[in-house]
Backbone of each chain as ProteinMPNN parsed JSONL, in Angstrom:
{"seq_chain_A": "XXXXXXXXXXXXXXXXXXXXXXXXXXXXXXXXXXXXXXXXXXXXXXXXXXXXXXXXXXXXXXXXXXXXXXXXXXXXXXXXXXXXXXXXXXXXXXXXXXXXXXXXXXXXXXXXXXXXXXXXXXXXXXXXXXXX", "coords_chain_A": {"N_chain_A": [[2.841, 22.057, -11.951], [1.859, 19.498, -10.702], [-0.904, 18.023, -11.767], [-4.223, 17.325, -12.993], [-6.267, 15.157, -10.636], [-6.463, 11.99, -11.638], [-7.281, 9.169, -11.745], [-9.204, 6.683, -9.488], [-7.651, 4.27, -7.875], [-9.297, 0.582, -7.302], [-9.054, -2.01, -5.892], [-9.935, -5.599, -6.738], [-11.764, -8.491, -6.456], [-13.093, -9.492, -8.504], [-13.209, -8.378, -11.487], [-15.169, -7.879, -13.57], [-17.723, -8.119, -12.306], [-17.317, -5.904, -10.41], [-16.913, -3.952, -12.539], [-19.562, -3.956, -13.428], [-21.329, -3.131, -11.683], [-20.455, -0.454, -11.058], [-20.931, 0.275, -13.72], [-23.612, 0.701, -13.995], [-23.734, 2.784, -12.639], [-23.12, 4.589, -14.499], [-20.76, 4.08, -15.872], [-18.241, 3.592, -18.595], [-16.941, 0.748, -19.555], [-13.575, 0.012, -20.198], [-11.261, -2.116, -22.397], [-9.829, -4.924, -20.957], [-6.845, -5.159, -19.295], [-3.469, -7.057, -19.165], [-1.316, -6.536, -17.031], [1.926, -6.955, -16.849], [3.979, -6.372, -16.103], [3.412, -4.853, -13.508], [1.691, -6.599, -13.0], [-0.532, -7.424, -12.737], [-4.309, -7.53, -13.249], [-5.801, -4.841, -15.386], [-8.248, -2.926, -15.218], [-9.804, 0.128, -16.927], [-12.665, 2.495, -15.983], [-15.174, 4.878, -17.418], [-16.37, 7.914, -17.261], [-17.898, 10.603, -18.501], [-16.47, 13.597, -17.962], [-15.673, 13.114, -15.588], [-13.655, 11.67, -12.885], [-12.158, 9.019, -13.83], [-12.614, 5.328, -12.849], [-10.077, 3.111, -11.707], [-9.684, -0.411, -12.044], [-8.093, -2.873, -10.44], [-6.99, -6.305, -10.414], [-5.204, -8.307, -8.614], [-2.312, -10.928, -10.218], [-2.182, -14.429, -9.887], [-0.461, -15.465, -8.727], [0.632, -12.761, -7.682], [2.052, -12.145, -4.628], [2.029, -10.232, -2.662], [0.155, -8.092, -3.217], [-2.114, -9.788, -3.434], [-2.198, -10.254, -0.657], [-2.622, -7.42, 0.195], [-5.654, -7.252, -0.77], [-6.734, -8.866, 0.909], [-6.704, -8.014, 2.986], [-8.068, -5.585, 3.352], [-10.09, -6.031, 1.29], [-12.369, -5.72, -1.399], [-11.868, -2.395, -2.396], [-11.082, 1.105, -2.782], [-7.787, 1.924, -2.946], [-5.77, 3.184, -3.993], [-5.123, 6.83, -5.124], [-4.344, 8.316, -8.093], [-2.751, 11.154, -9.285], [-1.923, 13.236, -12.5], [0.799, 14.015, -14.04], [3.366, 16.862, -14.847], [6.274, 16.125, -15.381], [7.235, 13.558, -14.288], [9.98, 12.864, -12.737], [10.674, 15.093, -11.684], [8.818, 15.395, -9.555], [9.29, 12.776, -8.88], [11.677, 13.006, -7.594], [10.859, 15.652, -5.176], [8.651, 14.198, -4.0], [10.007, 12.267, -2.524], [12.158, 13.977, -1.25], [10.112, 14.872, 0.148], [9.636, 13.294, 2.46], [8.129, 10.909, 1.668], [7.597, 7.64, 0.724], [9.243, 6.31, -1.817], [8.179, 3.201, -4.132], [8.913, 2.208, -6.33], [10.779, 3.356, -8.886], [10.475, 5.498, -11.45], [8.64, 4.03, -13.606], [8.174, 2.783, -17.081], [4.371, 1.779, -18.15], [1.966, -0.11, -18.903], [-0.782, -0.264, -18.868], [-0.916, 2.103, -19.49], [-0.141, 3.145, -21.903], [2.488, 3.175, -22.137], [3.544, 5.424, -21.076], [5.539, 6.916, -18.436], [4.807, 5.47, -14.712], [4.749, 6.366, -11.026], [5.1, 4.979, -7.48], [3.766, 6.303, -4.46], [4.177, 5.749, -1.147], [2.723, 6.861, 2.314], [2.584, 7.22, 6.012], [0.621, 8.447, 6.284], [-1.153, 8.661, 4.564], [-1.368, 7.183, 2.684], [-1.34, 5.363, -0.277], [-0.294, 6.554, -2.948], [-0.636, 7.615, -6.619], [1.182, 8.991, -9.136], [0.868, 9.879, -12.579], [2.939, 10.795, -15.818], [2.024, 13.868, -18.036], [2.691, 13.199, -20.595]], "CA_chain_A": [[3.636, 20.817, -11.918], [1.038, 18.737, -10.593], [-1.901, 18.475, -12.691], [-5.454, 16.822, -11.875], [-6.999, 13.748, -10.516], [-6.651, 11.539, -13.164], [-8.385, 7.78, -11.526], [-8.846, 6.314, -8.168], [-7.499, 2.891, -8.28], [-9.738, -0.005, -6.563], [-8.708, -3.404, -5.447], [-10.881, -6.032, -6.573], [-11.458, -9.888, -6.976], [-13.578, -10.055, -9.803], [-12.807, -7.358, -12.563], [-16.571, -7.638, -14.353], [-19.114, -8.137, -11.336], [-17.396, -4.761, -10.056], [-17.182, -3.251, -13.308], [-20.835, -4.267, -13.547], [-22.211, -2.268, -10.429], [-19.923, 0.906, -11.669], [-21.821, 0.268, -15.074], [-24.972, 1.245, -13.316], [-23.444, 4.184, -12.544], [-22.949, 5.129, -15.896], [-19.679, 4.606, -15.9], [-18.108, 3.053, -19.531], [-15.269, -0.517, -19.253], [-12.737, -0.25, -21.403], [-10.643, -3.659, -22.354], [-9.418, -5.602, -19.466], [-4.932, -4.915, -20.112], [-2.439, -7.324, -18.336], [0.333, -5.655, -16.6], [3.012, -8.009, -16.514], [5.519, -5.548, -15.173], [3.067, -4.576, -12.56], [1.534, -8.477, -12.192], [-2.295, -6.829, -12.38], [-4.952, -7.276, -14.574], [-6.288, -3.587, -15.077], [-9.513, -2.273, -16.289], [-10.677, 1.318, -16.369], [-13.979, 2.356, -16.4], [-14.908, 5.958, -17.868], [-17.554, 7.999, -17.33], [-18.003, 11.747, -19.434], [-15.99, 14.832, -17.367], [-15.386, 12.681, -14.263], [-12.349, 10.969, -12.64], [-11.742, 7.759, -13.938], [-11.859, 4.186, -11.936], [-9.192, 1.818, -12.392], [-10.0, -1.889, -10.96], [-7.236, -3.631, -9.777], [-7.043, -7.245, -10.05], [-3.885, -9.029, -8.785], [-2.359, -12.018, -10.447], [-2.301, -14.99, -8.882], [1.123, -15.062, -8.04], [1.532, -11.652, -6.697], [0.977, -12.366, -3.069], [1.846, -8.725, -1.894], [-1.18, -7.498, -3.578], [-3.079, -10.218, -2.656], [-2.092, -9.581, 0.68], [-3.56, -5.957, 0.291], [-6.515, -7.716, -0.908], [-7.19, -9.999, 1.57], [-6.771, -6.91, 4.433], [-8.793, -4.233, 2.616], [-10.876, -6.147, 0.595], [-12.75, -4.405, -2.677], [-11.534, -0.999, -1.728], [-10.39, 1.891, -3.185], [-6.5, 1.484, -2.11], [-4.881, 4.369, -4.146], [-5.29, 7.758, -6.271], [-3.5, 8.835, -9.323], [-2.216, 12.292, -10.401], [-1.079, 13.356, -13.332], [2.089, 15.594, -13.57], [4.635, 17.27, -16.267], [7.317, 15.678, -15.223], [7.393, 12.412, -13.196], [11.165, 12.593, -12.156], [10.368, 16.303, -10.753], [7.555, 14.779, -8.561], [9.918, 11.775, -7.835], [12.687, 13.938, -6.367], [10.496, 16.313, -4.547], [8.189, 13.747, -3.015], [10.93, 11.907, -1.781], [12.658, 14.74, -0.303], [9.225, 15.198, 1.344], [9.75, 12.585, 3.104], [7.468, 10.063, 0.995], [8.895, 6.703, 0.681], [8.85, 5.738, -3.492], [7.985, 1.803, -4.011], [10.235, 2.277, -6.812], [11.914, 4.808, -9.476], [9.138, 5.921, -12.468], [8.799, 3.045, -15.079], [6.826, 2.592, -18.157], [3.391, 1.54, -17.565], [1.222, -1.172, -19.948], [-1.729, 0.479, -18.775], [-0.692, 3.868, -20.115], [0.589, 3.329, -23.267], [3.92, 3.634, -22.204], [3.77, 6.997, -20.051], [5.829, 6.522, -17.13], [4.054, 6.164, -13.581], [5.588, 5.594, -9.74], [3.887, 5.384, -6.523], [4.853, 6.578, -3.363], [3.469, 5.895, 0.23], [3.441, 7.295, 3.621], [1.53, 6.364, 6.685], [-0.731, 9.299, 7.184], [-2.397, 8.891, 3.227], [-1.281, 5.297, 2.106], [-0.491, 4.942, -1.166], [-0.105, 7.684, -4.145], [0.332, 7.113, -7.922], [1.188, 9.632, -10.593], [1.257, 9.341, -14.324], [3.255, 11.396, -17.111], [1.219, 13.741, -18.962], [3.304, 12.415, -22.225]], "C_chain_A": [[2.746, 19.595, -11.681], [-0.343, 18.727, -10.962], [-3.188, 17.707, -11.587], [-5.786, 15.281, -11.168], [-7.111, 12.981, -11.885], [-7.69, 9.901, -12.601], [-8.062, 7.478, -9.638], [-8.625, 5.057, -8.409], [-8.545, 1.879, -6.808], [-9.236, -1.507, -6.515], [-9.787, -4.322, -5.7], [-10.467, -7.379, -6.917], [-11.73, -10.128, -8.255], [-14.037, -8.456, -10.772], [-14.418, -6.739, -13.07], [-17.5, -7.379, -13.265], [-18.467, -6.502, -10.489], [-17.279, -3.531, -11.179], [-19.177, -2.968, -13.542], [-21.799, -3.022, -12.83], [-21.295, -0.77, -10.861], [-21.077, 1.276, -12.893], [-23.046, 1.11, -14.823], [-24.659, 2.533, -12.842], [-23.231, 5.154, -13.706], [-21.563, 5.101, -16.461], [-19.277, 3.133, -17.599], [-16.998, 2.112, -19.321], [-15.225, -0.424, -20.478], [-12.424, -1.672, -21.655], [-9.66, -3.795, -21.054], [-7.74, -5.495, -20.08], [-4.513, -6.058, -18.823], [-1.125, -7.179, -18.402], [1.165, -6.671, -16.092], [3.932, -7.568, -15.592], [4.586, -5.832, -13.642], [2.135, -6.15, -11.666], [0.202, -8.488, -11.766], [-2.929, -7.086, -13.622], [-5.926, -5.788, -14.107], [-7.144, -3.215, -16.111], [-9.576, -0.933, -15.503], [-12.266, 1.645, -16.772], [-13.791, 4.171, -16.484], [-16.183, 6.74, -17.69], [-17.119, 10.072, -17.685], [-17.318, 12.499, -18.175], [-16.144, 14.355, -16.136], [-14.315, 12.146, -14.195], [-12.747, 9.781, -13.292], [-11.535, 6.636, -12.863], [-10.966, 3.469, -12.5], [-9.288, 0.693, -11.467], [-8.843, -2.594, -11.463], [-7.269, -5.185, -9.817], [-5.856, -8.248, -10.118], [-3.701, -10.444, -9.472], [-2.583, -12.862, -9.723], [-1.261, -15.131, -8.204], [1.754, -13.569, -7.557], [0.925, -11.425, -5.459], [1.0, -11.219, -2.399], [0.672, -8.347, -1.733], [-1.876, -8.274, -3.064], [-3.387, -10.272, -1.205], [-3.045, -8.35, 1.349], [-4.504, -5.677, 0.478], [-7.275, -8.225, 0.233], [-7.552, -8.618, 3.717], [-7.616, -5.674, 4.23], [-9.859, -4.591, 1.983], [-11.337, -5.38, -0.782], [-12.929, -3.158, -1.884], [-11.161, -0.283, -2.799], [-8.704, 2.218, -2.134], [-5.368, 2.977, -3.069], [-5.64, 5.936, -5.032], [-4.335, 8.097, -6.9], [-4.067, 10.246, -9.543], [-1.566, 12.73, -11.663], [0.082, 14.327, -13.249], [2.729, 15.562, -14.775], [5.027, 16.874, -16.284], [7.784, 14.94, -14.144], [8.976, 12.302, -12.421], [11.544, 14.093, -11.653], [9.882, 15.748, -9.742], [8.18, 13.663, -7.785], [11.076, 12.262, -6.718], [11.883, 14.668, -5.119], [9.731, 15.652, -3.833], [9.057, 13.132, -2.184], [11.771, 13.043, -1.159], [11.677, 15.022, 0.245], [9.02, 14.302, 2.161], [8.49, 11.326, 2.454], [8.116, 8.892, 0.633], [8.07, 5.791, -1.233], [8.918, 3.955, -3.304], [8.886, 1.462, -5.105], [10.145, 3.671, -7.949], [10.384, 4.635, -10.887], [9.75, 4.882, -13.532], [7.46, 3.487, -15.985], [5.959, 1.713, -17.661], [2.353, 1.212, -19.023], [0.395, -0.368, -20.035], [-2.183, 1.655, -19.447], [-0.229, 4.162, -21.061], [2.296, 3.657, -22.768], [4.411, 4.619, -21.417], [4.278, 5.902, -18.693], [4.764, 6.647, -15.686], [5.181, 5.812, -12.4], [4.376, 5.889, -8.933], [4.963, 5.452, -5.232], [3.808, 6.073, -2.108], [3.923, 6.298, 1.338], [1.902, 7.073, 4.284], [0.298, 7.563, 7.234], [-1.792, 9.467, 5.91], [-2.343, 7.494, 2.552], [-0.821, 5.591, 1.021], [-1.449, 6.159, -2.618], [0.297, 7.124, -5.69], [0.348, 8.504, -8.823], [1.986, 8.958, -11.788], [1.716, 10.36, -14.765], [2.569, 11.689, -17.627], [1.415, 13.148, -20.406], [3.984, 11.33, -21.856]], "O_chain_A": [[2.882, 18.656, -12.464], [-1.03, 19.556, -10.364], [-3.273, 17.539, -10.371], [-5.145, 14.331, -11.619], [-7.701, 13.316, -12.912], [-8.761, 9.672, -13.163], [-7.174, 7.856, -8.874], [-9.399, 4.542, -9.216], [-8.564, 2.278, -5.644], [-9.101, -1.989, -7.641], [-10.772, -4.091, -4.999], [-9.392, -7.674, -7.44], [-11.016, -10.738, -9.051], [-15.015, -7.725, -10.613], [-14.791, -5.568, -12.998], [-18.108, -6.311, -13.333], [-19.38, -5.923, -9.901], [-17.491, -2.36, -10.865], [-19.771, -1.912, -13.76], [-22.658, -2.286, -13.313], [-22.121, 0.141, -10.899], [-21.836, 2.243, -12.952], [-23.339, 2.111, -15.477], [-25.578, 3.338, -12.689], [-23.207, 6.382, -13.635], [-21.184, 5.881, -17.334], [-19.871, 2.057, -17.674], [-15.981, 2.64, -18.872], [-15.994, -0.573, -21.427], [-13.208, -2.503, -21.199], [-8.993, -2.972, -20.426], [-7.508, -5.754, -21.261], [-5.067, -6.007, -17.725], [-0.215, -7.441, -19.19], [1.046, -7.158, -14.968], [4.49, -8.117, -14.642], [4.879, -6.708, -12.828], [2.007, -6.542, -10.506], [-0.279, -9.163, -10.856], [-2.435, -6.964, -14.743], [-6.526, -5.591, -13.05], [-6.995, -3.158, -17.331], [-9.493, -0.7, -14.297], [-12.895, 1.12, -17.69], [-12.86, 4.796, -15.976], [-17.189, 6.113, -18.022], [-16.189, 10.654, -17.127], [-17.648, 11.933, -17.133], [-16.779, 15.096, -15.385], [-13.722, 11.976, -15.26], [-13.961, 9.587, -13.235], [-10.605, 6.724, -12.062], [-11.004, 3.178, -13.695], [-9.017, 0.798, -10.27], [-8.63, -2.867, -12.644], [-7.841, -5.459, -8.761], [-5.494, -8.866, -11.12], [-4.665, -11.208, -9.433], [-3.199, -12.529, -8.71], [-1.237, -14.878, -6.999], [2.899, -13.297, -7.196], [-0.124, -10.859, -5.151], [0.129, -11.017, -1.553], [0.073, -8.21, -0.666], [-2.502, -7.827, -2.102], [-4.495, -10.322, -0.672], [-3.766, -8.257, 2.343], [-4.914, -4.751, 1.178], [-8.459, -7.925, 0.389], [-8.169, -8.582, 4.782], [-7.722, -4.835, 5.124], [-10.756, -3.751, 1.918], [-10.636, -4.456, -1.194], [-13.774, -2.893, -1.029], [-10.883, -0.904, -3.825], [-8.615, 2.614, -0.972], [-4.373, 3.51, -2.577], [-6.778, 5.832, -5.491], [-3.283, 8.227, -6.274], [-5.216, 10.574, -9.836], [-0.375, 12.422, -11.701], [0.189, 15.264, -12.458], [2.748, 14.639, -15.589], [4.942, 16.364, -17.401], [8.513, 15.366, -13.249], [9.022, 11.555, -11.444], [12.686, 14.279, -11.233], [10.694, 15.57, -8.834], [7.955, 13.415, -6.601], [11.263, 12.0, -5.53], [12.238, 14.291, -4.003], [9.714, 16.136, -2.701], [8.935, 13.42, -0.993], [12.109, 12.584, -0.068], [12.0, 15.658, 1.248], [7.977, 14.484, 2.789], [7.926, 10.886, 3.456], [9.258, 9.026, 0.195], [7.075, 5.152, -1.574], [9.631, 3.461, -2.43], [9.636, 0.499, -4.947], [9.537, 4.725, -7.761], [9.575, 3.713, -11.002], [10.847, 4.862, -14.09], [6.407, 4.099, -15.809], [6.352, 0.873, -16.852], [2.069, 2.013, -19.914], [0.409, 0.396, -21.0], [-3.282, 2.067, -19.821], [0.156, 5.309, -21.291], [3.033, 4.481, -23.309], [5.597, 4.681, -21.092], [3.848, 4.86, -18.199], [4.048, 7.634, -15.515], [6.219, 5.187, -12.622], [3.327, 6.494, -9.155], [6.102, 5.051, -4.992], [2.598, 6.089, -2.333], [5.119, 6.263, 1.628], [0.785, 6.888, 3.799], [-0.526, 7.552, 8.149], [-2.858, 10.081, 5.962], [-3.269, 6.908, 1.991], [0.26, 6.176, 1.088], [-2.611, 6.37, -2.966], [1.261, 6.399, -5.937], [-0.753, 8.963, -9.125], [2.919, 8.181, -11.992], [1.106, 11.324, -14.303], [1.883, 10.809, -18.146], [0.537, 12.735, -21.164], [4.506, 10.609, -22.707]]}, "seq_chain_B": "XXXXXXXXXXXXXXXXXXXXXXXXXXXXXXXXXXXXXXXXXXXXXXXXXXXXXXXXXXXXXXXXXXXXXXXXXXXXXXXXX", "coords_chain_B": {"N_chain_B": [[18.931, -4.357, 23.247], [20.32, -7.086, 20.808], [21.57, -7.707, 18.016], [21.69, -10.557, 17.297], [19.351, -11.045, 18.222], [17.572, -9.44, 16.938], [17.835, -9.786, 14.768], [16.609, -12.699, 14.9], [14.289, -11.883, 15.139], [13.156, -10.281, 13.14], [13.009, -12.579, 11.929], [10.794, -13.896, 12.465], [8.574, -12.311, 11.776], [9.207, -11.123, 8.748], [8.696, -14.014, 7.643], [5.992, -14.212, 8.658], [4.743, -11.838, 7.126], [5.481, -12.262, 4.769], [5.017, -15.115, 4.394], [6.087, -17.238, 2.533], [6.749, -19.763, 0.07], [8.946, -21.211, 0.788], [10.136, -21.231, 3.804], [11.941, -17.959, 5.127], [15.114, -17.613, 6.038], [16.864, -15.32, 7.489], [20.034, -13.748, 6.981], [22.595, -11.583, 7.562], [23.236, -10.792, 5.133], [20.783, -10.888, 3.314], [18.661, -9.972, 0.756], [16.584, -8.577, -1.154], [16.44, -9.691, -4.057], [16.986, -12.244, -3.119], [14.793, -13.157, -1.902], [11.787, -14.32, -3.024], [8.712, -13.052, -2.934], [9.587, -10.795, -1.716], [8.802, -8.077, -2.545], [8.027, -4.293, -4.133], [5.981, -3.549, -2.959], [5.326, -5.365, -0.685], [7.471, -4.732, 0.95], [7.234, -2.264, 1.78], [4.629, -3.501, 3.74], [6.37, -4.831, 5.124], [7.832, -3.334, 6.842], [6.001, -1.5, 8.283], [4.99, -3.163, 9.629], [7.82, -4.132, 11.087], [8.177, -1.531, 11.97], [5.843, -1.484, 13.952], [6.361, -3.663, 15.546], [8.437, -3.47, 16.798], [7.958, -1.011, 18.136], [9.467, 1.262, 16.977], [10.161, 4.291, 14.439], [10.644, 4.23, 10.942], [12.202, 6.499, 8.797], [11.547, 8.147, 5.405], [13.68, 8.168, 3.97], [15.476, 6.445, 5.327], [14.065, 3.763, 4.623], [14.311, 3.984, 2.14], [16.915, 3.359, 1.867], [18.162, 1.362, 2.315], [19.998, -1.613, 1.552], [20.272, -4.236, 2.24], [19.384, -6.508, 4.544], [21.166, -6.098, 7.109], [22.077, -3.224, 6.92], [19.235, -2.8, 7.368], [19.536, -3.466, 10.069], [20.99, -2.292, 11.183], [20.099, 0.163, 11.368], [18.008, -0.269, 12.803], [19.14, -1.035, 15.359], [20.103, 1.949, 15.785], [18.149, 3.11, 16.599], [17.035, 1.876, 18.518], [18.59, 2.454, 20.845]], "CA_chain_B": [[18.709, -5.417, 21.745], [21.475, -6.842, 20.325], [21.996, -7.767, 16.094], [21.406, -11.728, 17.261], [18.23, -10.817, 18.611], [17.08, -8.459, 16.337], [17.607, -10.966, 13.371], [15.54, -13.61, 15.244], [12.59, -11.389, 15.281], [13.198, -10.241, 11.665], [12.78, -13.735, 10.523], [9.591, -13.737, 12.584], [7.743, -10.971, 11.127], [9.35, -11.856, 7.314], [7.935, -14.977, 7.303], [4.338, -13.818, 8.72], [4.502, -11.195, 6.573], [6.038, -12.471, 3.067], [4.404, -16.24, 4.042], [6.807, -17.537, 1.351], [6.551, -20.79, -0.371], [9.886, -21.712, 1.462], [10.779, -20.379, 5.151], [12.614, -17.443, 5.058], [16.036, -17.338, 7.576], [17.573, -14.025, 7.406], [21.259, -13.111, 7.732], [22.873, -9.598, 7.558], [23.449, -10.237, 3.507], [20.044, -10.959, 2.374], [17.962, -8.894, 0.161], [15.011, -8.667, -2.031], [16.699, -10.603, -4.662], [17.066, -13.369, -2.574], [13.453, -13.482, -1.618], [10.96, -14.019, -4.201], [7.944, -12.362, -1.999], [9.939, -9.354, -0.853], [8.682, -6.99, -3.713], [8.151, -3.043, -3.507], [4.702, -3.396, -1.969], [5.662, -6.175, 0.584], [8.467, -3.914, 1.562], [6.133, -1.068, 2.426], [4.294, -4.181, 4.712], [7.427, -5.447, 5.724], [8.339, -2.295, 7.634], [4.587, -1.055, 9.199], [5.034, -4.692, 10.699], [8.338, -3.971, 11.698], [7.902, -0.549, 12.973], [4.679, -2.023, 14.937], [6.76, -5.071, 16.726], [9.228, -2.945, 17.607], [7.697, 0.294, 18.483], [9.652, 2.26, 16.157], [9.039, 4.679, 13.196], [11.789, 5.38, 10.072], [11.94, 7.634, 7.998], [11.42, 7.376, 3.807], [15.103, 8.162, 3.312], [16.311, 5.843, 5.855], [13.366, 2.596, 4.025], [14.855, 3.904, 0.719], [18.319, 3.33, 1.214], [18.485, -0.291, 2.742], [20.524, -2.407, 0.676], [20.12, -5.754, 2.725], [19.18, -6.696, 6.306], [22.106, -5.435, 7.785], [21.711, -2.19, 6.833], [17.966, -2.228, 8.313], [19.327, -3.843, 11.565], [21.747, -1.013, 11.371], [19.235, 1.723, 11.565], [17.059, -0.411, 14.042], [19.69, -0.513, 16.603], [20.487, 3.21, 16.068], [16.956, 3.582, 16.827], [16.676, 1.186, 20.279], [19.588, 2.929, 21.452]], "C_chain_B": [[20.026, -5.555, 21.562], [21.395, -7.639, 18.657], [21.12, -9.063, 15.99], [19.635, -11.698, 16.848], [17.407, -10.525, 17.977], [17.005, -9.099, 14.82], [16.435, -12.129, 13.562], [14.295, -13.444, 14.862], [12.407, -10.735, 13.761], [12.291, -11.546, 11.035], [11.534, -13.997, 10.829], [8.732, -13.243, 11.606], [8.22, -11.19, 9.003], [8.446, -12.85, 6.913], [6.639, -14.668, 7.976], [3.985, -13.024, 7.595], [3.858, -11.324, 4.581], [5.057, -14.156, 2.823], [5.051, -17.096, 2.581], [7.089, -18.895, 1.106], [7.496, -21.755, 0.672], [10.297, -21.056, 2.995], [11.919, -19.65, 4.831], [13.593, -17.866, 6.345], [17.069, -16.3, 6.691], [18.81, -13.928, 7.679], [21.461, -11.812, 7.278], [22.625, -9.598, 5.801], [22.158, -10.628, 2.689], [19.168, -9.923, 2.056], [16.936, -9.349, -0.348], [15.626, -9.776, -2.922], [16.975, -12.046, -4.616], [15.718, -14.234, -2.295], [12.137, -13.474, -2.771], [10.05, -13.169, -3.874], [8.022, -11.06, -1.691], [10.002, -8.554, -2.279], [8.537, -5.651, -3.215], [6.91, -2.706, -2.73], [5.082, -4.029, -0.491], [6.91, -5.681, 1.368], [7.993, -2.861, 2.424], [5.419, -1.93, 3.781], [5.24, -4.591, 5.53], [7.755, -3.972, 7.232], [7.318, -1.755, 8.208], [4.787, -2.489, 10.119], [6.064, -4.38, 11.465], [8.48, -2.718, 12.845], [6.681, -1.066, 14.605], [5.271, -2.541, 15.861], [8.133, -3.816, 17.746], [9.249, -1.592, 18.301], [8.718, 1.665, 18.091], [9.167, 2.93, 15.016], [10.371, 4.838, 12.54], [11.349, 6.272, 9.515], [12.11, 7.135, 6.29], [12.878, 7.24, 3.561], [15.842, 6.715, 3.663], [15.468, 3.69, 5.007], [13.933, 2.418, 2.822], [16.328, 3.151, 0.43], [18.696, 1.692, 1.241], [18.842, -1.708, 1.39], [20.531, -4.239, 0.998], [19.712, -5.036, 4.342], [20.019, -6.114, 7.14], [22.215, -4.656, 8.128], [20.369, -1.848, 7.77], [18.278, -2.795, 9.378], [20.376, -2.397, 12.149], [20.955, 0.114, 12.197], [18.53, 1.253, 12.761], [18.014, 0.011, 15.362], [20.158, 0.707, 16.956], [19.176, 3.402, 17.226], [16.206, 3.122, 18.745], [17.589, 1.186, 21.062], [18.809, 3.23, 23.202]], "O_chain_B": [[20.87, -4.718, 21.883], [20.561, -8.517, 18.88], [20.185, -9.158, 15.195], [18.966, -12.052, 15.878], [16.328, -11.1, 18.123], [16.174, -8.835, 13.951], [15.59, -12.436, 12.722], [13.449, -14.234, 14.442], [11.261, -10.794, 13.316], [11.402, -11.614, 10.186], [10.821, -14.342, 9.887], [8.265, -13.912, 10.684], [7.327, -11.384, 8.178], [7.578, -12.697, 6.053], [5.922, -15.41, 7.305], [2.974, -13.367, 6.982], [2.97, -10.989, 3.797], [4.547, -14.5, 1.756], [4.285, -17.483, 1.699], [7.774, -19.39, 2.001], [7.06, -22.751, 1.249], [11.019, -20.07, 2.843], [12.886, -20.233, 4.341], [13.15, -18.322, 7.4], [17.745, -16.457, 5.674], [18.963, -14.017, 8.897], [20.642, -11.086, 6.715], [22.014, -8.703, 5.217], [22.29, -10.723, 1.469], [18.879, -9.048, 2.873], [16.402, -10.417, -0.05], [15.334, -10.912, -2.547], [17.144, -12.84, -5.541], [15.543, -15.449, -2.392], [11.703, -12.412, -3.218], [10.283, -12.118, -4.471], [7.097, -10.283, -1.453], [11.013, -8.432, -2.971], [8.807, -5.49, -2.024], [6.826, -1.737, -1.975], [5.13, -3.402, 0.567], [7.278, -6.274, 2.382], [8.334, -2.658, 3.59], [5.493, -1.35, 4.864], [4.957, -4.729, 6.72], [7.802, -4.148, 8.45], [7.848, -1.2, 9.169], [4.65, -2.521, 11.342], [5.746, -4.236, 12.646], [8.755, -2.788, 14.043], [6.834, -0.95, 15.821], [5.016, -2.19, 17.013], [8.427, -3.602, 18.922], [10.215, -1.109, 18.89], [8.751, 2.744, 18.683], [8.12, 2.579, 14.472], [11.266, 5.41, 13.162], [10.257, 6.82, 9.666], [12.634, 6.079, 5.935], [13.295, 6.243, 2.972], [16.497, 6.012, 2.893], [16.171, 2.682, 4.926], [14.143, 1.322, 2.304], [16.778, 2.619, -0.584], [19.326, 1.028, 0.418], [18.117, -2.401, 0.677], [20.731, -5.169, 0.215], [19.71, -3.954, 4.931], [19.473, -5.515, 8.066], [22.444, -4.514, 9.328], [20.322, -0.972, 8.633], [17.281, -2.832, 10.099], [20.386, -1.783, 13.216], [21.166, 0.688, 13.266], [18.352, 2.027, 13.701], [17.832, 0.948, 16.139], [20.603, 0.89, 18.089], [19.281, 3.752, 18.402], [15.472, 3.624, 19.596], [17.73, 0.316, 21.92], [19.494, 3.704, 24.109]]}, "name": "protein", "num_of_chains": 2, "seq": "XXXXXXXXXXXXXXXXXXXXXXXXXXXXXXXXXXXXXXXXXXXXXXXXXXXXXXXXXXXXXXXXXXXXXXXXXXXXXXXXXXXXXXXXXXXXXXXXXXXXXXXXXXXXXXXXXXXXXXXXXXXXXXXXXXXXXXXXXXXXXXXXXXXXXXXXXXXXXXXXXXXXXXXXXXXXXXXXXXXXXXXXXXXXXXXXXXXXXXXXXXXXXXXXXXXXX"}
């Protein structure tokens, strides 16, 4: 039901100067996407038979995130799973007592595959994606 | 505690929290839709703040269900029984 590590998401100000220092890692930037729904501009970076980063960079108007930002700094602030069936995973984390931020939408980022995220205070914040 | 009280310190912690263009003031019937700020992240902050001030903890079911303020002053005063 729950498949692998698919990216760790990181929080950042400036999209390129931390893609940059990944780079050096070998790692490949895709095109920079803005998530309107989600109110992020999101790059991943790729690197051969490894997890995936995804850098984070809130609009300017979404002060939550920047909030997040401003308390965490460039961090790594979540991980993504993939799973079969995102509205399995949404029932069952929430009956595990996981509190959903909301109900599985489509996702810019992902072509369309639904994601949600859940948090709780002993891991912070969770995302899975739809393998289809 | 009593509802009055317990709204006061709401609007505290809201407005530290949410910092919202306009001063929030809370009554029993407001919600997210009322608040531009109060999105599904700042909800998640909204409530580690509140748990903090008030030295309680909920639970996901009881964060999920809250339909307005009311509701979460509901559960608080179950809770500072």
């Amino acid at each position: 039901m729950l498949g692998h590590l698919d990216h760790i998401g990181y929080i950042v100000e400036d999209i390129d100067a931390t893609a940059y220092k990944f780079q050096l890692l070998g790692y490949v930037k895709e095109e920079t996407i803005d998530d309107t729904i989600q109110k992020c501009h999101i790059c991943f970076l790729r690197r051969e038979n490894d997890i995936s980063i995804e850098l984070v960079k809130p609009f300017d108007d979404n002060k939550s995130m920047k909030r997040l930002q401003k308390k965490v700094g460039v961090a790594p602030y979540h991980i993504c799973y993939v799973c079969n069936d995102i509205d399995v995973i949404y029932r069952k984390m929430t009956d595990e007592g996981w509190t959903a931020l909301f109900k599985p939408v489509s996702a810019i980022a992902f072509e369309g595959r639904k994601i949600c995220y859940f948090w709780c205070e002993e891991i912070g914040f969770i995302e899975f994606v739809n393998k289809k | 505690m009593e509802r009055k009280e317990i709204l006061e310190k709401l609007d505290v912690i809201f407005n530290d929290v949410l910092d919202p263009e306009k001063e929030v003031h809370l009554n029993e019937r407001s919600c997210a839709d009322d608040i531009e700020e109060w999105d599904s992240l700042s909800h998640i902050q909204l409530v580690v703040a509140i748990e903090k001030a008030f030295k309680i903890k909920f639970t996901s079911r009881e964060i999920m269900k809250w339909r307005n303020v009311g509701e979460m002053v509901d559960t608080m005063l179950e809770k500072l029984k």
